[in-house]
BAFI-3210 file (N, C-alpha, C; in Angstrom, 3 decimals, decimal comma, padded with zeros to 6 digits):
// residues 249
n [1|2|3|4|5|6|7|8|9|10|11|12|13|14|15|16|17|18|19|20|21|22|23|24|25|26|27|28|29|30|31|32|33|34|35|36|37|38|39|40|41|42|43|44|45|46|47|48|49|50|51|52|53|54|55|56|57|58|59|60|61|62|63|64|65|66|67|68|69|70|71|72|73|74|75|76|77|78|79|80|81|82|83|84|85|86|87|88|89|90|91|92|93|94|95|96|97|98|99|100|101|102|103|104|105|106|107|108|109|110|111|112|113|114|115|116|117|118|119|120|121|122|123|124|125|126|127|128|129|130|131|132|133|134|135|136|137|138|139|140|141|142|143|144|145|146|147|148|149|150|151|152|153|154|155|156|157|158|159|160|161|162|163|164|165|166|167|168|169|170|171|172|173|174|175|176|177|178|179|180|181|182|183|184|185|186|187|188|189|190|191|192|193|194|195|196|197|198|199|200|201|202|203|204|205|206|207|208|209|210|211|212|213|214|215|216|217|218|219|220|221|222|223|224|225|226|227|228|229|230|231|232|233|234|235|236|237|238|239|240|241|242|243|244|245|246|247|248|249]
n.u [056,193|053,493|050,311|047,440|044,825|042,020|040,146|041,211|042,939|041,145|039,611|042,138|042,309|040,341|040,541|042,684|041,759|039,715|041,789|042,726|040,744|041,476|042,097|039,762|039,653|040,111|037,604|035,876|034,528|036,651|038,158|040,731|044,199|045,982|048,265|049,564|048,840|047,809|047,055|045,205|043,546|041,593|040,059|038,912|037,771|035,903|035,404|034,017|033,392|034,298|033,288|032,947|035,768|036,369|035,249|035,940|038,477|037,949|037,144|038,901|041,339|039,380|039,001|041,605|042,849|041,291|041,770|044,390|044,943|044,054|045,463|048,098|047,827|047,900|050,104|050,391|053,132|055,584|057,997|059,825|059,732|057,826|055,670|055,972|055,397|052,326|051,881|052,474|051,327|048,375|048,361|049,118|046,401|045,096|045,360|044,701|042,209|041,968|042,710|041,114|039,191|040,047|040,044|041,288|040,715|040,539|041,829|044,901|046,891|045,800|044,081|044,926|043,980|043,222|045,543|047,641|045,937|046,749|049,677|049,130|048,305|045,692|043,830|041,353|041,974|042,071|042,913|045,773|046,327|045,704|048,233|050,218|048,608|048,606|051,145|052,077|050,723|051,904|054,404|053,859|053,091|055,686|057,334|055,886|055,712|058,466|058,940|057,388|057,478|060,030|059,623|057,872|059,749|061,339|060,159|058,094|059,816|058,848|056,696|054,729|054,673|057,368|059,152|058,555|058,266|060,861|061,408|058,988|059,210|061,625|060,949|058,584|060,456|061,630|059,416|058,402|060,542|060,963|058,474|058,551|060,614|059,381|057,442|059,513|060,376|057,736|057,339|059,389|058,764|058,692|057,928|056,676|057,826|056,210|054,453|052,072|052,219|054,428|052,837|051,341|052,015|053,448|051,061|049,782|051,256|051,978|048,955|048,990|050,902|049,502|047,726|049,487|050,178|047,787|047,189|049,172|048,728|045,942|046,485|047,701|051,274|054,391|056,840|059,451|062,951|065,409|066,353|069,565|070,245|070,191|070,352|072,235|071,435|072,872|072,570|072,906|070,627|068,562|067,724|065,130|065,988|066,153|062,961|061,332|059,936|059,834|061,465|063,509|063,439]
n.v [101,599|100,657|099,726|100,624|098,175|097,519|095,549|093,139|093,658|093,553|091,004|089,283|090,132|088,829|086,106|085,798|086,326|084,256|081,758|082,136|080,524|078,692|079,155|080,001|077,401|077,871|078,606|077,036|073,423|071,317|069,001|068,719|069,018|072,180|071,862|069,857|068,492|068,527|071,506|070,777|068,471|069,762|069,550|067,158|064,614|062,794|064,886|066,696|069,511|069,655|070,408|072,898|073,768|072,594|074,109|076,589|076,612|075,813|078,043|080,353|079,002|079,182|082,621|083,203|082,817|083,540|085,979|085,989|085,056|086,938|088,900|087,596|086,943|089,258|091,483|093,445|095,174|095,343|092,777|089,768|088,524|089,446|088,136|085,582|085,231|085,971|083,753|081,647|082,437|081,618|078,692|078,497|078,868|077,447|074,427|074,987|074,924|072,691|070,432|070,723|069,582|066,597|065,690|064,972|061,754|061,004|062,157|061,533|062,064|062,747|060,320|056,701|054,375|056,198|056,444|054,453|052,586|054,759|054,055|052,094|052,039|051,876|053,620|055,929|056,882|059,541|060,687|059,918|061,349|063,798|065,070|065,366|067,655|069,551|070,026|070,917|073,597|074,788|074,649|076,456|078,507|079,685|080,458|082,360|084,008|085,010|085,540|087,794|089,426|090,485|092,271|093,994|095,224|095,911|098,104|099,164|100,629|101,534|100,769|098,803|095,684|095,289|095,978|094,577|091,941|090,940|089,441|088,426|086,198|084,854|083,819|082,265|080,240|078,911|077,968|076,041|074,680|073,996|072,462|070,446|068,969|068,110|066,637|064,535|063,945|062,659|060,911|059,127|058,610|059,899|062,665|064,616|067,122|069,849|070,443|071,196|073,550|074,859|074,612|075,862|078,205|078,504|078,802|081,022|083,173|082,927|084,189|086,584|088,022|087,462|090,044|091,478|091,812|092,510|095,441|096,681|096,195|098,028|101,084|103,656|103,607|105,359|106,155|103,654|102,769|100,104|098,781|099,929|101,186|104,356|107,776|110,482|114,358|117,464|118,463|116,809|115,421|112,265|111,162|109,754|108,626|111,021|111,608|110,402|111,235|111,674|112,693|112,508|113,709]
n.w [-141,585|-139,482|-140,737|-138,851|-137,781|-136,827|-136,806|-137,069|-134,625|-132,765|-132,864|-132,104|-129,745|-128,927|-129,512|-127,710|-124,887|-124,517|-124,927|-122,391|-120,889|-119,261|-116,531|-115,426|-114,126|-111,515|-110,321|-110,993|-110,136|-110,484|-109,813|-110,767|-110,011|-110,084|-110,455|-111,233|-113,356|-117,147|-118,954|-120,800|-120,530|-118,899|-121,095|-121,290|-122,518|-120,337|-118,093|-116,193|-117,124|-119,479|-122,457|-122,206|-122,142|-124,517|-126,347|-125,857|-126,748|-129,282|-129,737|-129,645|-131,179|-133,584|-133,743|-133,691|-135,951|-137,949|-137,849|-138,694|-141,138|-143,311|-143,063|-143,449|-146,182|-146,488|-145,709|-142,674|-142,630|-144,407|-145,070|-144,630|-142,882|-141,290|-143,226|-142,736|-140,125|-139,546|-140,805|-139,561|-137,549|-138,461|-138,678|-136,071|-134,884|-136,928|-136,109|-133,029|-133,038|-134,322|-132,378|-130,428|-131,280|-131,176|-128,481|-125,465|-124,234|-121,262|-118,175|-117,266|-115,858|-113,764|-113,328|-112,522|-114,208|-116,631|-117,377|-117,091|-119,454|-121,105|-121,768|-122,321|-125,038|-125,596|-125,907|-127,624|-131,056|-131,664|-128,555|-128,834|-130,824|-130,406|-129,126|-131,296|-132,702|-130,737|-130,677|-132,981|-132,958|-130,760|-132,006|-134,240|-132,845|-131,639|-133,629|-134,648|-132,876|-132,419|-135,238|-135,375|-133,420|-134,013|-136,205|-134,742|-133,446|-135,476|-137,094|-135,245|-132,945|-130,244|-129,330|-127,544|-127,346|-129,056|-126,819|-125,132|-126,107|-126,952|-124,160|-123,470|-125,605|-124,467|-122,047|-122,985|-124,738|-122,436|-120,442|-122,144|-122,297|-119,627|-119,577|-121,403|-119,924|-117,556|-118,974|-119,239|-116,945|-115,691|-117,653|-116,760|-114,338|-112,241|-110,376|-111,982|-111,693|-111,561|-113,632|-114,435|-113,609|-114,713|-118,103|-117,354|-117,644|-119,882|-121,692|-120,857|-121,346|-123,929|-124,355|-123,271|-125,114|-127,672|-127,189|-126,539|-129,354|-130,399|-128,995|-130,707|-133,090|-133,081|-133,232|-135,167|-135,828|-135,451|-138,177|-137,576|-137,391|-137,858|-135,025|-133,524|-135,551|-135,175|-134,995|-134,142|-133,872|-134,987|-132,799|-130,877|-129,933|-130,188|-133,361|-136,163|-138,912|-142,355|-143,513|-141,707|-140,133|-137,795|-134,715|-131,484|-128,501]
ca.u [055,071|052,707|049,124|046,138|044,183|040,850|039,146|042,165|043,054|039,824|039,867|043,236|042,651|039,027|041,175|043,436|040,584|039,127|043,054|042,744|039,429|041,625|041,658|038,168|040,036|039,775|036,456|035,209|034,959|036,657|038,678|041,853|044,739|046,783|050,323|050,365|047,798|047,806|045,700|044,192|042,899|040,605|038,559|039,028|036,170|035,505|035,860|032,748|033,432|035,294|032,313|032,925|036,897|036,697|034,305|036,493|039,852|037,749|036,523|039,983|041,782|038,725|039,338|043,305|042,875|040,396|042,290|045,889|044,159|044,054|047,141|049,104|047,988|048,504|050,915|050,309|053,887|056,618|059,402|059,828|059,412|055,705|054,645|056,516|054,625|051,264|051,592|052,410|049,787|047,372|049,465|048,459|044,848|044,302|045,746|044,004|040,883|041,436|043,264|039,733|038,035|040,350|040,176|041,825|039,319|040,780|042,896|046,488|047,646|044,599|043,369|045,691|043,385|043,576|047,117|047,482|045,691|047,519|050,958|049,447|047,624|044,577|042,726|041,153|043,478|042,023|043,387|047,148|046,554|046,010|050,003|050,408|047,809|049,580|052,423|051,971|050,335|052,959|055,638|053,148|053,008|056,737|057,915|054,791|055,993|059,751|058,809|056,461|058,216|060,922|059,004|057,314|061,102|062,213|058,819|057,452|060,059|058,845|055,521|054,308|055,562|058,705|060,002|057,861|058,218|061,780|061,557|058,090|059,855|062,268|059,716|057,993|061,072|062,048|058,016|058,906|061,938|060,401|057,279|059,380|061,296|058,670|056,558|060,126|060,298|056,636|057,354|060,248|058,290|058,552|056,276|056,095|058,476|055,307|054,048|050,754|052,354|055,132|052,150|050,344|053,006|053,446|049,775|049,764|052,421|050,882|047,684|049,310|051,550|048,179|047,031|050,329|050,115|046,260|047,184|050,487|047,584|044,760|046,554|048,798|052,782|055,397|057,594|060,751|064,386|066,091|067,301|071,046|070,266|069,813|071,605|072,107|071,544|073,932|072,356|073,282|069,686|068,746|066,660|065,469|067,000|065,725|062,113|060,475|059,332|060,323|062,355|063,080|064,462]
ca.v [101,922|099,470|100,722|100,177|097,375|097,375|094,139|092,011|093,610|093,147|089,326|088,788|089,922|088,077|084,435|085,639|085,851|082,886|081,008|082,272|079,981|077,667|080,047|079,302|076,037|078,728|078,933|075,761|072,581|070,441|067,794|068,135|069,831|072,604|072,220|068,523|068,582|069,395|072,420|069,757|067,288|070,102|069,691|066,294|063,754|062,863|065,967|068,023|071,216|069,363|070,999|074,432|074,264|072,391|075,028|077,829|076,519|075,778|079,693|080,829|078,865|079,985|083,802|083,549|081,974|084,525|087,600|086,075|085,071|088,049|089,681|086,397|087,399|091,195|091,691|095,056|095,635|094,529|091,694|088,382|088,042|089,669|087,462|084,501|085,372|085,769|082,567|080,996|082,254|081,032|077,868|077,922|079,488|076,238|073,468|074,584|074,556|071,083|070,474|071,214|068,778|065,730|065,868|063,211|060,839|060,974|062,881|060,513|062,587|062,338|059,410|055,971|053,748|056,400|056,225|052,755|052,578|055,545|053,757|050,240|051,727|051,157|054,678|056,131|057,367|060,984|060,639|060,253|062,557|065,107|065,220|065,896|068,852|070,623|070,426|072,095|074,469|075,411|075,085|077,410|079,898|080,232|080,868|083,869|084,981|085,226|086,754|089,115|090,407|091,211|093,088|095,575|096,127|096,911|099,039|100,388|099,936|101,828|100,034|097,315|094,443|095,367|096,240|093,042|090,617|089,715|088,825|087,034|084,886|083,835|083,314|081,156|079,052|078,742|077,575|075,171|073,822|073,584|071,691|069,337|068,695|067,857|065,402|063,646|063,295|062,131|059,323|058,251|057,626|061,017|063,552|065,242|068,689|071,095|070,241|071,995|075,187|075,161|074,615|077,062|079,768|078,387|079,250|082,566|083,607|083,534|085,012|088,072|088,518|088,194|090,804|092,886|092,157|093,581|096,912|097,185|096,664|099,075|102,114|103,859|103,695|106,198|104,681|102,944|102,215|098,975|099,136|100,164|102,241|105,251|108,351|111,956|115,406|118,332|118,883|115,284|114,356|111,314|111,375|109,077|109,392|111,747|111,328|108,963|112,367|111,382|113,247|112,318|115,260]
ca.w [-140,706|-139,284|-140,158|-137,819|-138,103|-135,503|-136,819|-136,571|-133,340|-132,242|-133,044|-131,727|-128,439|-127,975|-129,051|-126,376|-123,824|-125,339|-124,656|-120,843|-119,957|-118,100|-115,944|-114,761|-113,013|-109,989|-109,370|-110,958|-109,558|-112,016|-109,425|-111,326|-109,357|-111,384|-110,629|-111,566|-114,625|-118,230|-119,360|-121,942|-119,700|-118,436|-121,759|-121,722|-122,877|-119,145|-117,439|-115,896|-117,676|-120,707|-122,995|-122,003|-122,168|-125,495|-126,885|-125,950|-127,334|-130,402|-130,170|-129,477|-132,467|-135,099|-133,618|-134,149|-137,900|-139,031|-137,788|-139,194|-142,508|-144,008|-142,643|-143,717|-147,263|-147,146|-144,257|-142,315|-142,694|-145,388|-144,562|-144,973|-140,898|-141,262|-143,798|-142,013|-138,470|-139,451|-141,447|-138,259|-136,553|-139,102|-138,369|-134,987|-134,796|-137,565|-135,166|-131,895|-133,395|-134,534|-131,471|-129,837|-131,942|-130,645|-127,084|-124,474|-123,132|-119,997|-117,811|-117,311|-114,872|-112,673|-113,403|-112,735|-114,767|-117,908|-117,493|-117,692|-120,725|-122,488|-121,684|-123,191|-126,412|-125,412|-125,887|-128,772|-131,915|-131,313|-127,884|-129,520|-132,233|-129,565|-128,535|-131,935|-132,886|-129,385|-130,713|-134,031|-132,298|-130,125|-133,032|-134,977|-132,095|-131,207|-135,265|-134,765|-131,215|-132,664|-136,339|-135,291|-131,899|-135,176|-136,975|-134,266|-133,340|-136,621|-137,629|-134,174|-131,475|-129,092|-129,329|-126,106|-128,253|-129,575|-125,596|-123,878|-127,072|-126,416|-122,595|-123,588|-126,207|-123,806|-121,037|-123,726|-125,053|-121,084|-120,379|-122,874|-122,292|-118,300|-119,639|-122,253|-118,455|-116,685|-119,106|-119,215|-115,347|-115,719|-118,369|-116,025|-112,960|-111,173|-109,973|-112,859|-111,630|-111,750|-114,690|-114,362|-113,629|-116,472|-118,833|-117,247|-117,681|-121,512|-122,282|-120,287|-121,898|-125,111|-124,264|-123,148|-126,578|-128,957|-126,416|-126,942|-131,169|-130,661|-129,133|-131,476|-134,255|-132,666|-133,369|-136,165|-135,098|-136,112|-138,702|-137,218|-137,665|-136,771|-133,843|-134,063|-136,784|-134,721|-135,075|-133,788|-134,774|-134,657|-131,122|-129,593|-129,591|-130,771|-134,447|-136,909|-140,572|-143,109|-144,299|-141,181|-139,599|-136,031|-133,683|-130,222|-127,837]
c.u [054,096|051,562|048,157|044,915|042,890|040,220|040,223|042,749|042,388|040,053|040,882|043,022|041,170|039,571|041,978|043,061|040,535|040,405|042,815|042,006|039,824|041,515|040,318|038,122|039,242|038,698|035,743|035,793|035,500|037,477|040,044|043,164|046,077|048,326|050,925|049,298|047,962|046,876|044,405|043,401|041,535|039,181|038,912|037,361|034,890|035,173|034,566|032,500|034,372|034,403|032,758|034,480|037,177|035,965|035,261|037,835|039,490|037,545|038,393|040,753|041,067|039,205|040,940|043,562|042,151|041,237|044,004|045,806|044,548|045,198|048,372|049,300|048,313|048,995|050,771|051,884|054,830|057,517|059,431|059,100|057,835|055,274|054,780|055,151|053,284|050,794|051,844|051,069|048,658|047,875|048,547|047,073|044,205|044,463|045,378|042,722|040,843|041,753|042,010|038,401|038,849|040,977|041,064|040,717|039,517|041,572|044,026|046,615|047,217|044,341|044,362|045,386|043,456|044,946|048,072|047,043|046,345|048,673|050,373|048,760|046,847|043,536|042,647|041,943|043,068|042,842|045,028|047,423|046,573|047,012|050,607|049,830|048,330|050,179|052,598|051,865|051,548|054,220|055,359|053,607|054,517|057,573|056,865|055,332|057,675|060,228|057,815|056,671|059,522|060,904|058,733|058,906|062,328|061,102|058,100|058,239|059,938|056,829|055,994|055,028|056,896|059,376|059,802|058,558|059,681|061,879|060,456|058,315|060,670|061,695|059,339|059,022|061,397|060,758|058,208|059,123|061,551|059,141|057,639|060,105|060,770|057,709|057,828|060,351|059,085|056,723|058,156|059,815|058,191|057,534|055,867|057,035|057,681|054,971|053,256|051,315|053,241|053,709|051,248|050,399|053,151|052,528|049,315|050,187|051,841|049,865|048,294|050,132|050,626|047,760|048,356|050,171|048,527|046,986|048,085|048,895|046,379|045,346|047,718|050,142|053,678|056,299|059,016|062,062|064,787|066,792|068,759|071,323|070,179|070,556|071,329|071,762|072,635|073,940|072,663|072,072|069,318|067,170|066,675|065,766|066,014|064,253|060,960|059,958|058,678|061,030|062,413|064,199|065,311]
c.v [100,749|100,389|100,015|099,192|096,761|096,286|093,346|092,304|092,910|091,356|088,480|088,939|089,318|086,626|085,026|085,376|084,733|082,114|080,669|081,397|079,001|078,055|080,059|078,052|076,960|078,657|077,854|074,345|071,663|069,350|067,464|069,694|070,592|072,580|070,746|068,491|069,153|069,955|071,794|069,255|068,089|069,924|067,803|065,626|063,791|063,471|066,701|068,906|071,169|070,298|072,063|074,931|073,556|073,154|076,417|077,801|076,129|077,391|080,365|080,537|079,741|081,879|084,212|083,741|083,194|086,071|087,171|085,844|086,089|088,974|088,894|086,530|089,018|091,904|093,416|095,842|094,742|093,661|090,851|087,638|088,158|088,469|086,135|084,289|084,823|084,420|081,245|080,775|081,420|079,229|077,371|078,055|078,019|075,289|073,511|074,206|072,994|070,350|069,998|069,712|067,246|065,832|064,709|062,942|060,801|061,657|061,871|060,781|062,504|060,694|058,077|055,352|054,337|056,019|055,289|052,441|053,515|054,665|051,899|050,637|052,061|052,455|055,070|056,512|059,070|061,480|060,401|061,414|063,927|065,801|066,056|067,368|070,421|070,895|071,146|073,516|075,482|075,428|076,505|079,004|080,247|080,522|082,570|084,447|085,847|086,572|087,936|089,884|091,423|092,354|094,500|095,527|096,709|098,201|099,622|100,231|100,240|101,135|098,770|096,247|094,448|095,630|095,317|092,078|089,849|088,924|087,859|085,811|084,240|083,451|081,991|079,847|078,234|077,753|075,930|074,190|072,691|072,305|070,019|068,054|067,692|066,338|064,242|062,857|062,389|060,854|058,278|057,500|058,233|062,279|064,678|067,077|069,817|071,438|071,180|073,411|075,783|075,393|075,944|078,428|079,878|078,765|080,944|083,246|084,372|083,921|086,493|088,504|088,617|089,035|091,827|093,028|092,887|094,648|097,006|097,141|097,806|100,252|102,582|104,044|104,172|105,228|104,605|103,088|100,870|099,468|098,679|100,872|103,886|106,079|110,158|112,711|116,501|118,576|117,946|114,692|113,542|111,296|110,150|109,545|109,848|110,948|110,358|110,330|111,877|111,931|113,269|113,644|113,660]
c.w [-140,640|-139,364|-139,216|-138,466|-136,976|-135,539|-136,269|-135,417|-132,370|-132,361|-132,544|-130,179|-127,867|-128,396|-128,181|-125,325|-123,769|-124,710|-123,176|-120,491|-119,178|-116,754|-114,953|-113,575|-111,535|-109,370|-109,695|-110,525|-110,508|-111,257|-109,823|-110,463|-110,206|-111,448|-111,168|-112,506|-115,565|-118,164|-120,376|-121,131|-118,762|-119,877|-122,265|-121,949|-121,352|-117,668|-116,875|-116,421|-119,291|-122,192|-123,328|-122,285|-123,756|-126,504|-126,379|-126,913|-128,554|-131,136|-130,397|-130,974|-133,780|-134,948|-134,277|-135,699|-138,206|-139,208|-138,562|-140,443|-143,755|-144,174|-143,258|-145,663|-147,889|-145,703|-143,579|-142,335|-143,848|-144,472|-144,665|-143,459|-140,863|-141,511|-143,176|-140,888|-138,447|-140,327|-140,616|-137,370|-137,481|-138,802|-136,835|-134,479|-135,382|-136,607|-133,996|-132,076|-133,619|-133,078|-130,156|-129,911|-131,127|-129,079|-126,381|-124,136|-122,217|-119,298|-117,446|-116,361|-113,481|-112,299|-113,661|-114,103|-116,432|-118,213|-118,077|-118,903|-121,733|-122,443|-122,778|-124,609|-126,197|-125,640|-127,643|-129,878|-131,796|-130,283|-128,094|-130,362|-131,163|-129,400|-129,964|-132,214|-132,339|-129,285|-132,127|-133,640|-131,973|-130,958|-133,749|-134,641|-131,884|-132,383|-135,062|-133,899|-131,877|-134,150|-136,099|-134,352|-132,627|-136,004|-136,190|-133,699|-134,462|-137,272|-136,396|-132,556|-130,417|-128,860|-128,248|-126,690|-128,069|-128,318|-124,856|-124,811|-126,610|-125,063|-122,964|-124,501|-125,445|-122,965|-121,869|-123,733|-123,404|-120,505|-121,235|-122,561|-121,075|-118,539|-120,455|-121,109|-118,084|-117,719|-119,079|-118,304|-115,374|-116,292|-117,294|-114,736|-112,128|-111,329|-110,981|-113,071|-111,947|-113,506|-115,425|-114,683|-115,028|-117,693|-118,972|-117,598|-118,873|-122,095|-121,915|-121,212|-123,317|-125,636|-124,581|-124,831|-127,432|-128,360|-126,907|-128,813|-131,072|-130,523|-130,275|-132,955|-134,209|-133,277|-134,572|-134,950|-136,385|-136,731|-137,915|-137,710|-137,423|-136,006|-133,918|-135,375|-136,321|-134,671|-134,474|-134,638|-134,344|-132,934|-130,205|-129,770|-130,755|-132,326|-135,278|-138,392|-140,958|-143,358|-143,182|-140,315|-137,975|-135,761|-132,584|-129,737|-126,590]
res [x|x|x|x|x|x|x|x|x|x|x|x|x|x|x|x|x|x|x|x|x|x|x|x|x|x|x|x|x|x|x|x|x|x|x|x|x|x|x|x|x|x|x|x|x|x|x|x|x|x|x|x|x|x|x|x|x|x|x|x|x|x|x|x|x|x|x|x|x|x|x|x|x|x|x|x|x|x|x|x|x|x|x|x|x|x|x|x|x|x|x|x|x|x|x|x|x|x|x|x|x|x|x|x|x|x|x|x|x|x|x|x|x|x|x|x|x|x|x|x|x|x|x|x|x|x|x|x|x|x|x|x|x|x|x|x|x|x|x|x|x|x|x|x|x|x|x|x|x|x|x|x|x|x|x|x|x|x|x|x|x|x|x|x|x|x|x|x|x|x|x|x|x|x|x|x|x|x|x|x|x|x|x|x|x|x|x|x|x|x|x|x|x|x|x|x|x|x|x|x|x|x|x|x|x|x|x|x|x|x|x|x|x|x|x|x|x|x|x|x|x|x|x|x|x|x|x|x|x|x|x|x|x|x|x|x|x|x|x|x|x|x|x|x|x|x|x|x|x]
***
């Protein structure tokens, strides 16, 4: 049984918010166009609104870390996968936050002149370290997305998670794979193959899943089976074994 956990829900789904603020591109003027742009480069050094998007993805990381923290040391459910997950997330909650702290100085993608200088050296070492930070991150998050989509389908599978989680892990690795694509076209000399948007779909992505691990935490969930463990009763319908005081008609 997974029990209910309202703070760390709570916390999980205001860094998810918090994740979304690129989001904001929409209505603010920020000059940078989203289908050929990283989501970084909106809080970049030089940016109009770099302030406000490097102040959220700092809020977002501290929110993730605080709520996986605790859970990472006393897992709301047994398994190796739990304790795995939320030690991920802490993983990645730590690394956006820093993530936050070393911004790009420039947008690349926008901007020839940064460009030029990222390709010769020539920018700050925060501005490198960035590539790294983003990519912890996102190692962090897709070990959490994978062990913890495990868990609510062996402990609550009829829980939001455990029926979304696998399609949104492959969404994710797919987001990925698409974005991995696209900065390669980019190094080579081409337009980048929708750069912006892959990225955009990679960060979505994992808004909405700390948004499905909140509710799956908000409320108590009947205890589980693994799935393929499931078995009849004399009547045909489908029950779980002795003692988990479930019965489906």
């Amino acid at each position: 049984m997974i029990e209910p956990r309202p703070t760390t829900a709570a916390l999980l789904a205001l860094g998810a918010l918090a994740y979304t603020a690129w989001a904001l591109e929409a209505v603010l003027p920020t000059g940078l166009t989203p289908a050929h742009t990283y989501v970084s480069e909106l809080a970049a050094r030089d940016q109009p609104y770099g302030t406000l998007f490097r102040t959220t993805d700092l809020l977002a990381g501290t929110l993730v870390w605080a709520a996986a923290l605790p859970a990472s040391l006393r897992p709301p459910s047994p398994g190796r996968w739990t304790r795995a997950g939320w030690a991920a997330l802490v993983l990645f909650g730590t690394a956006t936050a820093v993530d936050s702290r070393l911004p790009l100085s420039c947008a690349p993608t926008a901007d020839p002149a940064c460009d030029a200088q990222e390709r010769a050296g020539l920018l700050p070492v925060a501005h490198s370290a960035h590539s790294v930070s983003s990519t912890v991150a996102l190692c962090g998050m897709l070990v959490a997305m994978v062990a913890l989509t495990l868990t609510a389908r062996r402990y609550a599978p009829r829980a939001p998670l455990a029926r979304s989680g696998p399609a949104l892990v492959t969404l994710e690795l797919a987001a990925t794979a698409w974005t991995l694509a696209a900065i390669a076209a980019l190094e080579a000399g081409h337009d980048g193959w929708g750069l912006g948007i892959a990225q955009r779909l990679q960060v979505g992505v994992i808004a909405v899943w700390l948004g499905l691990l909140a509710v799956l935490l908000l409320r108590p969930t009947t205890p589980g089976v693994p799935l393929g463990d499931r078995v009849l009763d004399v009547r045909g319908r489908e029950r779980v074994p002795s003692g988990s005081g479930d019965t489906r008609s």
